[in-house]
C-alpha positions as CSV (number, residue, x, y, z in Angstrom):
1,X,0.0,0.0,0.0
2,X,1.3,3.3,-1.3
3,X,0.7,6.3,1.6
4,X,1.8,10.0,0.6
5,X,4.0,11.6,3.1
6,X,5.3,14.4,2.2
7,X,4.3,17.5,0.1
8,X,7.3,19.6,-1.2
9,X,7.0,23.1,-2.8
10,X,10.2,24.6,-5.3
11,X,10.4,28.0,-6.7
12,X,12.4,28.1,-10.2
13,X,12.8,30.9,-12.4
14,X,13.6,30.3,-16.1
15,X,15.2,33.1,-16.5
16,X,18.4,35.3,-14.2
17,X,17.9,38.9,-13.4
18,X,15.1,40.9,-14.7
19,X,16.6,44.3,-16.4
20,X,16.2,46.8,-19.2
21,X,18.9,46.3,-21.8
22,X,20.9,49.7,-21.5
23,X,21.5,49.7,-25.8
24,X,18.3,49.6,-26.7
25,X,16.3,51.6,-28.4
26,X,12.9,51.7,-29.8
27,X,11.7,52.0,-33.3
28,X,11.4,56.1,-32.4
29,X,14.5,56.2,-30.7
30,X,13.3,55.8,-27.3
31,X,15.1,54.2,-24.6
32,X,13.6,51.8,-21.9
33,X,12.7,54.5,-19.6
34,X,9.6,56.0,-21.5
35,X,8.4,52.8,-20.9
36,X,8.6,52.9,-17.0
37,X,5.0,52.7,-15.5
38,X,3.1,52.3,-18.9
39,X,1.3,49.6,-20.3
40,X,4.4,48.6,-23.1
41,X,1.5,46.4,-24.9
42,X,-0.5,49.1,-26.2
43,X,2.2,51.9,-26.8
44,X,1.7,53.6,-30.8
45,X,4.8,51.5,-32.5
46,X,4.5,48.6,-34.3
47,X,3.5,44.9,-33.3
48,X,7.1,44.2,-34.5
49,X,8.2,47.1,-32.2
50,X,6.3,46.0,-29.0
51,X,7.7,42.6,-29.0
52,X,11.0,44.0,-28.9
53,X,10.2,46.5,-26.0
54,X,8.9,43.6,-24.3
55,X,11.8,41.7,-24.7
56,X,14.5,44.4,-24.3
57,X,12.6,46.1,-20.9
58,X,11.4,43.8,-19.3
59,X,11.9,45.8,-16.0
60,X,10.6,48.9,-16.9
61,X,7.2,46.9,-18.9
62,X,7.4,44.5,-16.2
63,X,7.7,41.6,-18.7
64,X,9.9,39.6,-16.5
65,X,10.1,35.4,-16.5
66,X,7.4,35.2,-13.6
67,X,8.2,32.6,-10.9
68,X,7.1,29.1,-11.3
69,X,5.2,26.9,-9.0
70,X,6.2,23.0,-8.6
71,X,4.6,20.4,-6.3
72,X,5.8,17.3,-5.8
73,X,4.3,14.4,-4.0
74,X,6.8,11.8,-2.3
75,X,5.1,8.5,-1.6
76,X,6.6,5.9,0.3
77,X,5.3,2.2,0.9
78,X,4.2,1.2,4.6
């Protein structure tokens, strides 16, 4: 007979440090910083454009990998 016993949480990331890349600039010549408390998904650029705010500030568009969630169950026999 299988019995669980122990319920273990783990907090991964998939990606390092979340920051703007300093060299970038946006299709208008912007830098990260316009981008600072706006929503980066509906700014006037191009779709091509927003991806690559998204991708280049993802601190300032808060865009960041978010943090991932696993459970495991650990089962022993009795």
């Amino acid at each position: 007979m299988m019995q669980k016993v122990i319920l273990a949480l783990a907090l991964s990331t998939a990606a390092g440090v979340c920051v703007d890349d300093p060299f970038f600039l946006d299709e208008n010549g912007n830098d990260c910083s316009i981008y600072t408390g706006t929503d980066c998904k509906n700014s006037p650029i191009s779709e091509l454009g927003i991806s690559r705010v998204l991708a280049s500030c993802q601190l300032a568009c808060d865009s960041c990998v978010k943090v991932r969630l696993f459970v495991f169950f650990l089962y022993s026999r009795t």
